[in-house]
C-alpha positions as a Markdown table, in Angstrom:
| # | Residue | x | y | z |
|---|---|---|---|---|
| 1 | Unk | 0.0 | 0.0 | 0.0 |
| 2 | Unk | 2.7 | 2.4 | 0.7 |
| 3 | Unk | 4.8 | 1.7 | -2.2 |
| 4 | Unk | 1.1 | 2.0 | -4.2 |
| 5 | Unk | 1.0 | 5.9 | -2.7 |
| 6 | Unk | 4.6 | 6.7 | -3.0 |
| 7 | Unk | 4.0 | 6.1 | -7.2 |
| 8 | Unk | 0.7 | 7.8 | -6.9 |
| 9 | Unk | 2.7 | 10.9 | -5.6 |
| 10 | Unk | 5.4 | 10.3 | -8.1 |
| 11 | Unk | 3.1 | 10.5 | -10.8 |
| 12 | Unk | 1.0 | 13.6 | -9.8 |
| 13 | Unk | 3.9 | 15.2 | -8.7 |
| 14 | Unk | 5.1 | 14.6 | -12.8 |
| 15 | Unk | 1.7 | 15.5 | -13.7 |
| 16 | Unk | 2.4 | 19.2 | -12.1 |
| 17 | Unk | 5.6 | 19.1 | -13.6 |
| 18 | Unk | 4.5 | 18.9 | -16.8 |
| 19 | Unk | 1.6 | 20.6 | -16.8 |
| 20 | Unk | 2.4 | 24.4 | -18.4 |
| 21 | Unk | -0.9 | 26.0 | -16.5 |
| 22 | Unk | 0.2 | 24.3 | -13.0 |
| 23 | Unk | 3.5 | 26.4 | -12.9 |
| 24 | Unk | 6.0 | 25.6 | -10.5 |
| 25 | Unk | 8.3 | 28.7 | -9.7 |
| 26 | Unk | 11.8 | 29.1 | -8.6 |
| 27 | Unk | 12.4 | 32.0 | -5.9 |
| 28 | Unk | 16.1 | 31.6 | -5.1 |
| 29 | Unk | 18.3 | 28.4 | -5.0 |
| 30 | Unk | 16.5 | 26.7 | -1.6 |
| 31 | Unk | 12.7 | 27.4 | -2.5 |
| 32 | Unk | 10.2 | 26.9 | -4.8 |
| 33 | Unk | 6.5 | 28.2 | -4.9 |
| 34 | Unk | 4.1 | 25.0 | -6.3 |
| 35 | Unk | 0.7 | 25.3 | -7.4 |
| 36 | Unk | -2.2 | 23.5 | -6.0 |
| 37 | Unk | -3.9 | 21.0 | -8.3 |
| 38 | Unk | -7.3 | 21.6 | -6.8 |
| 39 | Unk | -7.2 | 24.9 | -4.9 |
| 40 | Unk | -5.9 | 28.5 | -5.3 |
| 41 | Unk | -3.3 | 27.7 | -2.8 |
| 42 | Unk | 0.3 | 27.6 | -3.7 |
| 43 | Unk | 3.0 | 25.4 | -1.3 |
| 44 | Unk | 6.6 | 26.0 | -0.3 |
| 45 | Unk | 9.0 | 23.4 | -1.2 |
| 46 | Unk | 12.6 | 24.4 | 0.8 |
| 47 | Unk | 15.4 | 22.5 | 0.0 |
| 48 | Unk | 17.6 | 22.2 | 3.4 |
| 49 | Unk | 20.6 | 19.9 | 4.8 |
| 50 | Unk | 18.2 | 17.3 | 5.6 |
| 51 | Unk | 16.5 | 16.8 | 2.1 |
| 52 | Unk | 13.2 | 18.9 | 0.8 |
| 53 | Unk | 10.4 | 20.2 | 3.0 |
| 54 | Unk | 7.1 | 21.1 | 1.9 |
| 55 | Unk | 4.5 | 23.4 | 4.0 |
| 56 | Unk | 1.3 | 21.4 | 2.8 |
| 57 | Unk | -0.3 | 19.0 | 5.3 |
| 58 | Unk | 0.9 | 15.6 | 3.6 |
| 59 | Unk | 4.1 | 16.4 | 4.2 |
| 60 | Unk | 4.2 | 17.8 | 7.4 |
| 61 | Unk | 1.7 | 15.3 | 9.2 |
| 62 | Unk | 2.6 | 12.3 | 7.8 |
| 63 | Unk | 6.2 | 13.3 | 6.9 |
| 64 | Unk | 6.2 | 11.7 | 3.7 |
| 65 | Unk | 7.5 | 13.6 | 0.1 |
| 66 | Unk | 4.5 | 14.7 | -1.2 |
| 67 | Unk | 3.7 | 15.6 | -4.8 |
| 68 | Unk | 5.4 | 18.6 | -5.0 |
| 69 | Unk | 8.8 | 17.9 | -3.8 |
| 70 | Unk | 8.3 | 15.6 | -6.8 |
| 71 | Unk | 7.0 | 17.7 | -9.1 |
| 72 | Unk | 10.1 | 20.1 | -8.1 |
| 73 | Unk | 12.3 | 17.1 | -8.7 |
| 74 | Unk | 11.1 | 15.9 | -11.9 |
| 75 | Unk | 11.3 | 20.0 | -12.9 |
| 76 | Unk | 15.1 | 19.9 | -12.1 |
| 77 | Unk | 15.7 | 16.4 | -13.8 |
| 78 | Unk | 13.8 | 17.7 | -17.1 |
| 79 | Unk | 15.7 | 20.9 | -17.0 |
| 80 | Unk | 19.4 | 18.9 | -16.8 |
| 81 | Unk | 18.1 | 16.7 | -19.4 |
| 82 | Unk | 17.3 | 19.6 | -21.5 |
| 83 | Unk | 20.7 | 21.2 | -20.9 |
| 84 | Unk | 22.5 | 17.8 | -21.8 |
| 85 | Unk | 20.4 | 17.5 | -25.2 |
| 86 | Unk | 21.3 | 20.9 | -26.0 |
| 87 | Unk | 24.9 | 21.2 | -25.0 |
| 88 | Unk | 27.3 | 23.5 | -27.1 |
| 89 | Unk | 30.7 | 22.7 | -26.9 |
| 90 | Unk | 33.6 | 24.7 | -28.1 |
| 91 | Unk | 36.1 | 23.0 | -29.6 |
| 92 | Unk | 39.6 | 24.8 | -28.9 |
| 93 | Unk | 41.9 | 24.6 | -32.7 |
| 94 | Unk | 43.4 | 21.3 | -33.5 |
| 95 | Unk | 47.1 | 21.6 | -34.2 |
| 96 | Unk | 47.0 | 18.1 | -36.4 |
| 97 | Unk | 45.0 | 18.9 | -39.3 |
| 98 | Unk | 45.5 | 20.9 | -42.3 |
| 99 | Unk | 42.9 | 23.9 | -41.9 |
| 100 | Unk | 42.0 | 23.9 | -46.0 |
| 101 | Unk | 41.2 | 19.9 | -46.7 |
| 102 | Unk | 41.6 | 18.7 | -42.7 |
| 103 | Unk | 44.3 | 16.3 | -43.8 |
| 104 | Unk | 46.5 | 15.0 | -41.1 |
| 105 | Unk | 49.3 | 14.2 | -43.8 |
| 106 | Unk | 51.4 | 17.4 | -42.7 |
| 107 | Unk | 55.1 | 17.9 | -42.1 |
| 108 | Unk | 56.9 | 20.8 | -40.4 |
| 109 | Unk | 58.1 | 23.1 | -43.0 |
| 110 | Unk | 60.4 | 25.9 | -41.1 |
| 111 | Unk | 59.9 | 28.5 | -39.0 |
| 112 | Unk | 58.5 | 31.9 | -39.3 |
| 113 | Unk | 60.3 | 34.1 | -37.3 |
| 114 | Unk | 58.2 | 37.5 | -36.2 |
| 115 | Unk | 59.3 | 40.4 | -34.6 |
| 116 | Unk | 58.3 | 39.1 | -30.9 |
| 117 | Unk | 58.4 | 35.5 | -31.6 |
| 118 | Unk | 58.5 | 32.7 | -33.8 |
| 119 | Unk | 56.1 | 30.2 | -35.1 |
| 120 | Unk | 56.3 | 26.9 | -36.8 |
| 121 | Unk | 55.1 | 26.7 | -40.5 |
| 122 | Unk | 53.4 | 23.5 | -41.9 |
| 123 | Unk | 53.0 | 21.7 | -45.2 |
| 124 | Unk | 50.2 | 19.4 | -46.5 |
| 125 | Unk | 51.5 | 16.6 | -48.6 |
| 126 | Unk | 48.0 | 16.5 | -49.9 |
| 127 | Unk | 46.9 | 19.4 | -50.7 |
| 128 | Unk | 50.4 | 21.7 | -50.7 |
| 129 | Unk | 49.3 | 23.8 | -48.5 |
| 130 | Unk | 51.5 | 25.9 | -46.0 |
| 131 | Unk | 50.1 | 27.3 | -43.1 |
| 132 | Unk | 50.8 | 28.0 | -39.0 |
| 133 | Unk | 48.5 | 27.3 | -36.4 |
| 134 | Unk | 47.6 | 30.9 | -35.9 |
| 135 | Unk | 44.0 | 31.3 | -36.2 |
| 136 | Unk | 42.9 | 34.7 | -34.7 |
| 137 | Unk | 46.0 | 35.7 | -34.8 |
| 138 | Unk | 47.3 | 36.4 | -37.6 |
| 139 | Unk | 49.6 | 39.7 | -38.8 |
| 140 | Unk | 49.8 | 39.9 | -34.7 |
| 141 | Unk | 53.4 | 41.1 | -33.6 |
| 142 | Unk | 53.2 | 39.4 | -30.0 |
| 143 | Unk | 52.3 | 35.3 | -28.6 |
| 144 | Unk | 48.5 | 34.9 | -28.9 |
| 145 | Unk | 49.3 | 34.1 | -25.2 |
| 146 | Unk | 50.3 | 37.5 | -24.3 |
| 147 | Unk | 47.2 | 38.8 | -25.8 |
| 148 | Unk | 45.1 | 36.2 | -23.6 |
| 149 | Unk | 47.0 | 37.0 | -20.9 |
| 150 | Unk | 46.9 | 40.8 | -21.1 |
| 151 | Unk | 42.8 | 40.3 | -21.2 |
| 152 | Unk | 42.6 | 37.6 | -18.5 |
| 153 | Unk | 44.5 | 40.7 | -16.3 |
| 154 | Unk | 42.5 | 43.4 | -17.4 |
| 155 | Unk | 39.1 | 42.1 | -17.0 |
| 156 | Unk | 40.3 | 40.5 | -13.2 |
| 157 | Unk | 41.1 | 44.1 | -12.4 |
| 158 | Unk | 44.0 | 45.3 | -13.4 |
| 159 | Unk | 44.4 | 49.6 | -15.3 |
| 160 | Unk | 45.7 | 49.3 | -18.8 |
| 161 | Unk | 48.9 | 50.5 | -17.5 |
| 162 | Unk | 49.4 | 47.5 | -15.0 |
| 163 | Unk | 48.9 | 45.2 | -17.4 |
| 164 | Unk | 51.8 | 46.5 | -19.6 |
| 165 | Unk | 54.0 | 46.8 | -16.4 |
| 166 | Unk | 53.1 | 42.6 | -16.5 |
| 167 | Unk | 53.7 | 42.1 | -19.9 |
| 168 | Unk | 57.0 | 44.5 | -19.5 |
| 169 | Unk | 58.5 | 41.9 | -17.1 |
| 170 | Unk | 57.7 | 38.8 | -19.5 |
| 171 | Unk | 59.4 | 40.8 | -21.8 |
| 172 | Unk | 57.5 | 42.4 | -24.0 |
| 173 | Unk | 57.3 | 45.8 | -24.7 |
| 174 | Unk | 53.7 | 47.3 | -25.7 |
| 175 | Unk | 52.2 | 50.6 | -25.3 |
| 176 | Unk | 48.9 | 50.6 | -23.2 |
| 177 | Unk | 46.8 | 52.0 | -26.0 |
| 178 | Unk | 48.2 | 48.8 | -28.0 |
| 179 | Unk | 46.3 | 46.2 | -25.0 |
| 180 | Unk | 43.4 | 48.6 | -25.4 |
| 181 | Unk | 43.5 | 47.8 | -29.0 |
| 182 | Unk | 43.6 | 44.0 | -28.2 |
| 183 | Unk | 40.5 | 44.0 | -25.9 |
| 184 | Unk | 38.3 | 46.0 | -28.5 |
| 185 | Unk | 39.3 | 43.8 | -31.2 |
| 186 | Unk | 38.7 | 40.6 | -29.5 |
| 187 | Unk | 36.0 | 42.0 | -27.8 |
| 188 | Unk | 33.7 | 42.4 | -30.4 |
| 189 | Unk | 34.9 | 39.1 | -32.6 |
| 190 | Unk | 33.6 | 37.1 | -29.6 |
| 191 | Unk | 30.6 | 39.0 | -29.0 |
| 192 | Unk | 29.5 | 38.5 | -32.9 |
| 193 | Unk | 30.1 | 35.0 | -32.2 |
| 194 | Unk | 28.5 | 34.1 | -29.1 |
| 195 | Unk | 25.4 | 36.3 | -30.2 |
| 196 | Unk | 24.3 | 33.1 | -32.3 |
| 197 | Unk | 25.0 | 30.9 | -29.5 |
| 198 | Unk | 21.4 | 30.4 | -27.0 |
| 199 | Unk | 22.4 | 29.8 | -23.2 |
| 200 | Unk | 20.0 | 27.2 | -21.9 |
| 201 | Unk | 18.8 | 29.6 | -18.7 |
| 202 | Unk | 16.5 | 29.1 | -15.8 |
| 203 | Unk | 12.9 | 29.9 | -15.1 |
| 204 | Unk | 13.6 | 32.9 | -12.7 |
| 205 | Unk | 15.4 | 36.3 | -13.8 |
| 206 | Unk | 16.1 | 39.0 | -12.1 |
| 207 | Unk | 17.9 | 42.7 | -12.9 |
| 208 | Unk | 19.0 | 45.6 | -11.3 |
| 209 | Unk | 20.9 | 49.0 | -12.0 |
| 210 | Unk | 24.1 | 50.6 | -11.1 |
| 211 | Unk | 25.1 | 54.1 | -11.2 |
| 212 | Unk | 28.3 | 54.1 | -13.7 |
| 213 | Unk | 30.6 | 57.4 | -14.5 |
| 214 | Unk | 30.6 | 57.6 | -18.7 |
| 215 | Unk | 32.7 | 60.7 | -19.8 |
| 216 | Unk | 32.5 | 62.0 | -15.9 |
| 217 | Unk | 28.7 | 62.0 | -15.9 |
| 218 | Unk | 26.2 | 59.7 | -13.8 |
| 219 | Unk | 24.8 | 57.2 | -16.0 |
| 220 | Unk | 23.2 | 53.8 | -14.7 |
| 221 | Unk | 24.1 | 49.9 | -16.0 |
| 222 | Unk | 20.8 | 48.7 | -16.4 |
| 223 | Unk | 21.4 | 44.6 | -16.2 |
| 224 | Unk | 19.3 | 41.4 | -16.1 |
| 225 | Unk | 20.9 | 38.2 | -14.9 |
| 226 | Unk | 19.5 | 34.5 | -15.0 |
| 227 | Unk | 19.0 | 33.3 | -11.1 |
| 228 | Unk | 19.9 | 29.6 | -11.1 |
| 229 | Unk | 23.2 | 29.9 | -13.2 |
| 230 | Unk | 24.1 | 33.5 | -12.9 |
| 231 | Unk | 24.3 | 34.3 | -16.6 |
| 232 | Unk | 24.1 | 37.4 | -17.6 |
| 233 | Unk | 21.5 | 37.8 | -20.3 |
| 234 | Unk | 21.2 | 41.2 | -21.5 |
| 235 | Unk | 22.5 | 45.2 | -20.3 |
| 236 | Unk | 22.0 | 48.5 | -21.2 |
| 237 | Unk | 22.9 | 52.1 | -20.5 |
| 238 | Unk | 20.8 | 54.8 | -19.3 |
| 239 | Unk | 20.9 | 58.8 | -19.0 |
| 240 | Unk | 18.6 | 58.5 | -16.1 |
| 241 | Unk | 16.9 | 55.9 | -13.8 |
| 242 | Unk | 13.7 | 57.2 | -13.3 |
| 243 | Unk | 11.5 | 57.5 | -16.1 |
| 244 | Unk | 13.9 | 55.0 | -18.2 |
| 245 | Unk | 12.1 | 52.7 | -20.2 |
| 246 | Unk | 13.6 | 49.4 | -19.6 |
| 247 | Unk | 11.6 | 47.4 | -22.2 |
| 248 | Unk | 14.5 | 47.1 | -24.2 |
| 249 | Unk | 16.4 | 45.4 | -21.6 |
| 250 | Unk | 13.7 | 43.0 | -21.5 |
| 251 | Unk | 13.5 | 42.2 | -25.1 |
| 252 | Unk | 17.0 | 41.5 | -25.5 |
| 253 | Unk | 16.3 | 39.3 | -22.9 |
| 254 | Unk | 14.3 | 37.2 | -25.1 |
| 255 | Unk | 16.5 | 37.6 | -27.9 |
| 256 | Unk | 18.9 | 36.6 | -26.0 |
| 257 | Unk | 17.8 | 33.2 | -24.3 |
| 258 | Unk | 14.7 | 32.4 | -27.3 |
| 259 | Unk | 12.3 | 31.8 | -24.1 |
| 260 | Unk | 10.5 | 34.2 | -21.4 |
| 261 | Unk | 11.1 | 33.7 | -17.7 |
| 262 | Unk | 8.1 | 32.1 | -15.4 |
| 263 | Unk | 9.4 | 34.7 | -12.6 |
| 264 | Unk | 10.7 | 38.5 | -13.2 |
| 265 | Unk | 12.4 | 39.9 | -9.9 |
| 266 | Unk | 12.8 | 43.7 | -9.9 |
| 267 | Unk | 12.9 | 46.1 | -7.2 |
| 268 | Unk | 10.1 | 48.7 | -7.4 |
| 269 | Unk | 11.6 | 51.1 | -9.5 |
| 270 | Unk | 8.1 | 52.3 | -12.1 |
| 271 | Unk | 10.3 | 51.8 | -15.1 |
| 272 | Unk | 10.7 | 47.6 | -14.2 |
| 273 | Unk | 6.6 | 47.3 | -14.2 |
| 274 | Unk | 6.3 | 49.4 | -17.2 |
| 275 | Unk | 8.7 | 47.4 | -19.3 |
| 276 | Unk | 7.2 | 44.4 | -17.6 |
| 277 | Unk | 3.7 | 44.9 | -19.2 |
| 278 | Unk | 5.1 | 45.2 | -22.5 |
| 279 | Unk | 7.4 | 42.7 | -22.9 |
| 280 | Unk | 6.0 | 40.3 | -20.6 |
| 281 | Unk | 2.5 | 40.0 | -19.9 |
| 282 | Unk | 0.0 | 37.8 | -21.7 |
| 283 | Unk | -4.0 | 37.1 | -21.0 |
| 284 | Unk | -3.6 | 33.2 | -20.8 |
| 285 | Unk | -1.6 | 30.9 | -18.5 |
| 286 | Unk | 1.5 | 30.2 | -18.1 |
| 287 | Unk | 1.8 | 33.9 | -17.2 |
| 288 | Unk | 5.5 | 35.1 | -16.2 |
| 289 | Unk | 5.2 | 36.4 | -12.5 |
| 290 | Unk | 6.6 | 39.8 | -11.6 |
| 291 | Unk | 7.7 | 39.8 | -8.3 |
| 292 | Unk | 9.1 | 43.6 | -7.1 |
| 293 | Unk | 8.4 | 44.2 | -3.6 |
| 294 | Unk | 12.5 | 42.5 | -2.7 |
| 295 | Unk | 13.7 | 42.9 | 0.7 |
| 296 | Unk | 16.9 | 42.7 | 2.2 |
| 297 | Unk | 16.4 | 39.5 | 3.8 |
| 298 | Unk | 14.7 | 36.6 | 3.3 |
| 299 | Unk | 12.8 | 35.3 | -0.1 |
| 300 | Unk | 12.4 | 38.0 | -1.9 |
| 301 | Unk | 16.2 | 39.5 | -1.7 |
| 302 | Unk | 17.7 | 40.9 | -4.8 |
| 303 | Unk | 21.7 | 39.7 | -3.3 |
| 304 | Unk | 22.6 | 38.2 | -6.3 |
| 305 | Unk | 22.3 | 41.0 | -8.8 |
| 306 | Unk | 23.8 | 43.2 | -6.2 |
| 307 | Unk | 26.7 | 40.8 | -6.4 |
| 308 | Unk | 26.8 | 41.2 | -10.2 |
| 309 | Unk | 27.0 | 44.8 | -9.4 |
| 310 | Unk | 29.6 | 45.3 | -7.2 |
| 311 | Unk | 31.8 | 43.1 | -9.6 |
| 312 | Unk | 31.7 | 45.4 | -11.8 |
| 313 | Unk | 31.5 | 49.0 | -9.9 |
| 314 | Unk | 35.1 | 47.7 | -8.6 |
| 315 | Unk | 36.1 | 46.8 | -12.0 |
| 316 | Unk | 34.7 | 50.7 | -13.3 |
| 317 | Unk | 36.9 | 52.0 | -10.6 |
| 318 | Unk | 40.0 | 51.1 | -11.7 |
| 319 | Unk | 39.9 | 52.9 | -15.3 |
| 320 | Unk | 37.9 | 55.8 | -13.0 |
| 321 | Unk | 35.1 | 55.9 | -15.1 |
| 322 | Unk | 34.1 | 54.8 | -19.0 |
| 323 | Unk | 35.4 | 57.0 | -21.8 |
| 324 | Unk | 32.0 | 55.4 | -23.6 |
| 325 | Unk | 28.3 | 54.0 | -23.7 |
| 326 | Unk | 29.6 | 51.3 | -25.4 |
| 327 | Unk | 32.9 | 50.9 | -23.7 |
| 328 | Unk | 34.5 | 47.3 | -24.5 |
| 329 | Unk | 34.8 | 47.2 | -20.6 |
| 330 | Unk | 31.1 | 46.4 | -20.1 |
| 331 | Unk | 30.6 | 44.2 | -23.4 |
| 332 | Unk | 34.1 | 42.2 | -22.4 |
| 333 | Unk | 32.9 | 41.9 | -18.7 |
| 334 | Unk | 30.0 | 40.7 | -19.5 |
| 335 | Unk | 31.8 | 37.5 | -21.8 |
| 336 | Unk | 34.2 | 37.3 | -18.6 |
| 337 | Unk | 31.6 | 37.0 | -16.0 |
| 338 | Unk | 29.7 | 34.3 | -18.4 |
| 339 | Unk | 32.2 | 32.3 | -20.2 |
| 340 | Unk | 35.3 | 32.7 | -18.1 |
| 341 | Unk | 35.3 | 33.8 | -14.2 |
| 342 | Unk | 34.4 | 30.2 | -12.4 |
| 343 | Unk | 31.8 | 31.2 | -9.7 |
| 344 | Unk | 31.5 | 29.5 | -5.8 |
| 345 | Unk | 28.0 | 29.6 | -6.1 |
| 346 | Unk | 28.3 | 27.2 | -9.3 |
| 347 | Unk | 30.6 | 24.9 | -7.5 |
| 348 | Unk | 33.3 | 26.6 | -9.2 |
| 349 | Unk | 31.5 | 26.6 | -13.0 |
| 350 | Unk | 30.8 | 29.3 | -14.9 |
| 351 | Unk | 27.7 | 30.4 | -15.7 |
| 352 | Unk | 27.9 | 29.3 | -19.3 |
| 353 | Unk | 29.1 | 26.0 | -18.4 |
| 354 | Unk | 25.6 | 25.7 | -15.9 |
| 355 | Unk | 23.5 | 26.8 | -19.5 |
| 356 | Unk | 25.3 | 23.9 | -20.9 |
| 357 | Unk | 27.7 | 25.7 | -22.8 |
| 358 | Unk | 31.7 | 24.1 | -22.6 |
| 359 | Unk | 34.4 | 26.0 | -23.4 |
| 360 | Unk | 37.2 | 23.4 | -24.0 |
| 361 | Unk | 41.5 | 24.3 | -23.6 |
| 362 | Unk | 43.5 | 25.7 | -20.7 |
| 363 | Unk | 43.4 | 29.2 | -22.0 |
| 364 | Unk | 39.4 | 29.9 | -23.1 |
| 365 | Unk | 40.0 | 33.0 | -24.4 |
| 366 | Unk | 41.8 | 31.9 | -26.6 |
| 367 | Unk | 39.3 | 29.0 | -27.4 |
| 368 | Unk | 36.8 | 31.4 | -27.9 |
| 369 | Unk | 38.5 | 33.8 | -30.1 |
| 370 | Unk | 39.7 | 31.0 | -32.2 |
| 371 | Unk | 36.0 | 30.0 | -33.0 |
| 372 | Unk | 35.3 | 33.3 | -33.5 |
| 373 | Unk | 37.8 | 34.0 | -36.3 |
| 374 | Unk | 36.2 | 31.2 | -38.1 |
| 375 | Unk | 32.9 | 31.8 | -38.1 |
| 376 | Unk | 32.3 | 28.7 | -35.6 |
């Protein structure tokens, strides 16, 4: 009889699961809100050291897992499966193949010696081709890996003159408006690229702004950030924060991710409610929920994007302000905090690598600038 009711509750609990009407919402990393089935109620489903809790009466008088610890568990199974199915992996460059007919009948064929360095040349018995490994970096007068290094330092918090003090000790010797050159460039190659890549996000977003200096005037970071695996979807910049129409934010958002969230956090800044009735809200079920009453403790906390902003108000302190809107500090921050900086939170993952997104190599700027050069 017992094991009759435990697959009873199984089953209704995969029945709320995968029913889009009964929704089942994420709040922060320990609780979940769950629907009833028969009433307007909705239940609390906590995860603690001890295993799940559940505030509706089967679980706490009879103290067994109800429906809607399994429904949340079947929700988190589905979503990993999801992620698995859909998993991007970037592929750092193969040094065994010949790049125009992928022939691994090649033979070293001298060296090419560069002002800073040198680099091995190739031939393809089959083809005749003669290449280098150097994709990305071509024409470039330094080691890709003084360029990935000199990005890696700069986006971890180091001034564009720091960095060169670095490099000037490894023995090169570049010109801070030269590493400024670097970031741009490979800044936007990897944006282009990753633009056609879709993180697989959570159910639950949140955003926040941050008052940035651009120029020596007050301008605000408008950001929105996935809760579960802390990427960070979409940003903008605004003149003011009052009376800013965030609706933009929000429809990059679905660009972004191809999806809309079950559950909006904002605080109660007007131009978050605003944005959220445009881009957001629909007359039929599942309808995305806005929560913006946040508090400082508790549930309904906004800590996370807070986090997000006080990574990169340190970082904007450094440089002592942006000299632009578009600054490659905020686009190449963002790629950093997404597809680079591991996070504690994500048991030391990055946030792209929780959306199911694996950058592959040692250096993964380099990776990823490699893939961008060709397109993928």
């Amino acid at each position: 009889m017992k094991s009759d009711n435990k697959c009873n509750r199984e089953e209704r609990g995969k029945e709320i699961a995968l029913n889009p009407n009964q929704q089942i919402l994420r709040i922060n990393d320990y609780t979940y809100h769950v629907k009833s089935q028969t009433t307007k109620r909705e239940y609390d489903v906590i995860s603690t050291e001890s295993g799940w809790i559940c505030t509706c009466d089967d679980h706490k008088f009879r103290k067994t897992c109800c429906k809607h610890i399994h429904a949340v568990e079947f929700s988190l199974k589905l979503r990993q499966q999801v992620r698995e199915k859909n998993r991007v992996i970037i592929e750092q460059q193969a040094n065994d193949k010949c790049p125009r007919c992928q022939s691994i009948n090649i033979v070293k064929h001298g060296i090419r010696h560069n002002t800073k360095y040198d680099l091995q040349r190739y031939t393809c018995k089959d083809c005749k081709n003669r290449f280098s490994f150097n994709l990305g970096f071509e024409k470039m007068k330094v080691n890709p890996k003084v360029i990935t290094s000199a990005m890696q330092l700069y986006f971890t918090g180091e001034s564009l003159r720091k960095v060169t003090q670095f490099l000037k000790l490894q023995g090169v010797n570049v010109a801070h408006s030269t590493v400024y050159g670097w970031i741009k460039k490979y800044t936007g190659l990897m944006e282009k690229y990753l633009e056609n890549i879709t993180p697989q996000v959570g159910d639950t977003w949140r955003a926040d702004e941050v008052w940035v200096k651009v120029k020596g005037d007050k301008k605000y970071l408008f950001a929105l950030m996935d809760d579960e695996t802390r990427y960070w979807i979409a940003k903008e910049v605004s003149d003011k924060k009052e009376g800013h129409d965030a609706s933009g934010l929000f429809r990059e958002a679905k660009q972004v991710t191809k999806t809309s969230p079950k559950v909006m956090i904002t605080d109660g800044l007007p131009s978050y409610d605003e944005a959220f009735r445009k881009e957001f809200f629909v007359q039929k079920n599942p309808r995305t929920v806005h929560i913006k009453h946040i508090r400082l403790q508790g549930d309904m906390n906004n800590n996370k994007m807070e986090r997000l902003n006080g990574e990169f108000r340190d970082r904007e302190k450094v440089v002592r302000g942006l000299k632009k809107e578009d600054s490659p500090l905020i686009n190449g921050y963002q790629i950093f905090h997404n597809y680079i900086r591991p996070h504690e939170g994500l048991a030391g993952k990055t946030p792209s690598e929780a959306c199911g997104i694996q950058i592959n190599g040692n250096d993964k700027w380099k990776t990823l600038i490699q893939n961008a050069s060709k397109g993928g």
